[in-house]
C-alpha angles and dihedrals in degrees: 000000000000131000128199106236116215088266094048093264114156109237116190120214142187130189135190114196116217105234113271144019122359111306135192110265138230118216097209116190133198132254114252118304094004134107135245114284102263092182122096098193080047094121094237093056097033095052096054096046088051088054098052107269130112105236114219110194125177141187100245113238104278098030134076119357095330123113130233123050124286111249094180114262095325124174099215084053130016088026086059094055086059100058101051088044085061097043074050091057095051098068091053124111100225094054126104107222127201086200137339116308086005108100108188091241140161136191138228133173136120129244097350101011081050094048089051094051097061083052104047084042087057103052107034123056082199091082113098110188131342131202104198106195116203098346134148141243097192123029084182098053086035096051099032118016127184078000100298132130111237081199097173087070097039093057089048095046086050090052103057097037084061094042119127102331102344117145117204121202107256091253087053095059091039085061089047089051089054090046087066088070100028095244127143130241133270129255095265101047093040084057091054096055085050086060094057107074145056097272125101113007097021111040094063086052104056105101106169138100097283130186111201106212109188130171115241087213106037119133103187091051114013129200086274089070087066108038088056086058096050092059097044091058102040090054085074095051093252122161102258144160137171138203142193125219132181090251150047122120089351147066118263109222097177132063099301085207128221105004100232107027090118090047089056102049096044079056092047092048094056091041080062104040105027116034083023105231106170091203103061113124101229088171126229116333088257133021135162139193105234119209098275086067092256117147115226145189145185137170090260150342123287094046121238120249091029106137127180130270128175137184127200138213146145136203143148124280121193108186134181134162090275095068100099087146090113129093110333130158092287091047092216123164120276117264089210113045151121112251131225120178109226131237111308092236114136113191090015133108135228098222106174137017123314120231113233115200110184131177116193155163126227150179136162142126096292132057083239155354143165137265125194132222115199118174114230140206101224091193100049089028093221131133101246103241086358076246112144115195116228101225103184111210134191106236096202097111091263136133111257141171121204122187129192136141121245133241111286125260157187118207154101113300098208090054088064138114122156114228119193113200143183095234144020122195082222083064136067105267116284098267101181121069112214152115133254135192116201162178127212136191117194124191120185128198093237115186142157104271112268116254108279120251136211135211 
């Protein structure tokens, strides 16, 4: 069916009531540039209406058969549409309401259907519990991080989002535009993606029970996204876990663990904070799934107990346009890189990011350029979290020290060495040609493995 949005844009809607009396409802949105399920044998839907709940999806505004532009999560729109969907729900007869006009609803998804959920948490006190999937805090530190284009995902992204009869909001397709060179944007749009996501104004505003499901290998939004949302929220004394899958906008190259433990808990996290039930085992507030395929869990992130542990090393980088030897699809080693042995800590874990200090010398054909660090595992030969850090550097033969932390992981401490590279396949093509010298200090977050878990 269709709804009327506060501006007059046509949403469309589709609901699937669970059998029987009146249930609590999920709102589950769609990944970027895609449509509401429409499916009721789709396992998502049809995992929540087996458990008891109605299931609300939606085609975003921009996508689908909806009306208006997509402007990418916003609160003053799509935020907006949410809110009038749920003002919509309430009226209907298969919804379990707390009061008139208030229906008792959550909310589930993953990318785009994450992003939506920390916004319509944060403006409407309706909202009961939320599980955001794969989300962001920061579309500028996600896009763009240490000033840097991650070009590979913005081209895909622009892809999608202009995919059929997508619309994209007219600052949307000016930063496409940019992704095609590699530049960054300006002041002002660079002001307008920090206004889409839950960081600044909104974070501080979501109030409700909230599981934090983030990829360990996921490139868009790494495991960092999430963990700047947990904080946030648990600063306020709200109810939040998080938890860490082998997943998300990325290919996981390592045992993924028990199928359906996310499921489960996302289940589990509803039966609590939805229908209520004071004995639903929702697990330890984090756990995450390391890269033997173990499910772990602790109280809280960071773990207890973890102490730091660095390792240090230097070498000579040349680098050109032609250096592509960085993170691809497969997230093998690169073939050209500077080398750093990991922490000497056998039976231990690395559980968190790592913190890169590097002092260098550099010259080449450019001001400046980027390198990228990227923490590999020697014996499996993989890239951990196939996550590549983008580290800027001034190319002008001074001394220089850079510091930046790495992409977050789970595995096992003794398996690590750091390579620092001269291109990454996530990022926009090497463009300077040029040699480094460096000096690198690496310090991991090394503690005892978590207890395992099981679904």
């Amino acid at each position: 069916m269709t709804i009327t949005s506060f501006d007059g844009t046509p949403i469309v809607v589709n609901l699937f009531p669970a059998t029987g009396r009146r249930a609590p409802s999920v709102l589950v949105g769609p990944g970027w540039g895609s449509p509401g399920e429409t499916n009721p044998a789709s396992p998502t839907v049809a995992g929540l209406t087996g458990a008891g709940y109605n299931v609300v999806t939606w085609d975003p505004r921009g996508f689908g058969r909806s009306g208006g532009s997509a402007s990418v999560d916003y609160y003053r729109y799509e935020g907006r549409d949410m809110q009038v969907l749920i003002s919509w729900l309430a009226k209907q007869p298969e919804a379990q309401l707390d009061r008139p006009g208030d229906p008792r609803v959550g909310m589930a998804g993953g990318s785009y259907g994450g992003g939506i959920q920390f916004v319509t948490a944060a403006l409407d006190r309706r909202v009961d519990a939320i599980v955001p999937t794969i989300a962001w805090n920061s579309l500028v530190d996600s896009l763009y991080p240490n000033r840097t284009s991650k070009t590979g995902w913005g081209n895909l992204l622009c892809a999608a989002g202009s995919a059929g009869t997508n619309r994209l909001a007219p600052e949307v397709q000016r930063t496409c535009a940019l992704g095609l060179t590699g530049s960054l944007p300006d002041a002002s749009l660079e002001a307008w993606w920090r206004d889409h996501g839950p960081a600044g104004r909104l974070i501080g505003r979501v109030r409700v029970p909230t599981m934090i499901v983030q990829g360990t290998v996921d490139t868009l939004f790494p495991l960092r996204e999430g963990i700047a949302n947990y904080n946030a929220i648990r600063t306020s004394g709200t109810p939040v876990k998080m938890v860490w899958f082998c997943g998300g906008h990325g290919v996981c190259n390592t045992p993924s663990g028990a199928a359906g433990h996310v499921e489960a808990l996302t289940v589990a996290w509803f039966d609590r904070y939805l229908k209520r039930v004071r004995s639903a085992k929702t697990g330890p507030g984090f756990e995450y799934v390391d890269e033997s395929g173990v499910w772990r869990g602790a109280p809280s992130y960071p773990l207890r107990g973890a102490r730091s542990v660095s390792s240090s090393g230097s070498g000579t980088l040349a680098f050109s346009p032609a250096d592509t030897s960085g993170t691809d699809i497969a997230a093998a080693p690169a073939v050209n890189a500077v080398r750093i042995a990991g922490p000497a800590a056998t039976g231990r874990q690395v559980v968190g990011s790592p913190a890169l200090s590097l002092t260098y010398r550099a010259t080449g054909d450019a001001p400046r350029t980027s390198l990228y660090a990227q923490v590999v595992d020697t014996g499996r030969k993989l890239v951990a979290g196939n996550f590549a850090t983008a580290v800027p550097i001034a190319l002008d033969g001074r001394t220089h020290t850079v510091s930046v932390p790495l992409g977050a992981l789970a595995w096992d401490a003794g398996a690590l060495t750091l390579e620092i590279t001269g291109g990454s396949r996530l990022y926009f093509p090497q463009r300077a040609t040029g040699t480094v010298t460096l000096r690198a200090r690496v310090t991991y977050l090394v503690t005892v493995p978590a207890h395992s878990v099981s679904s």
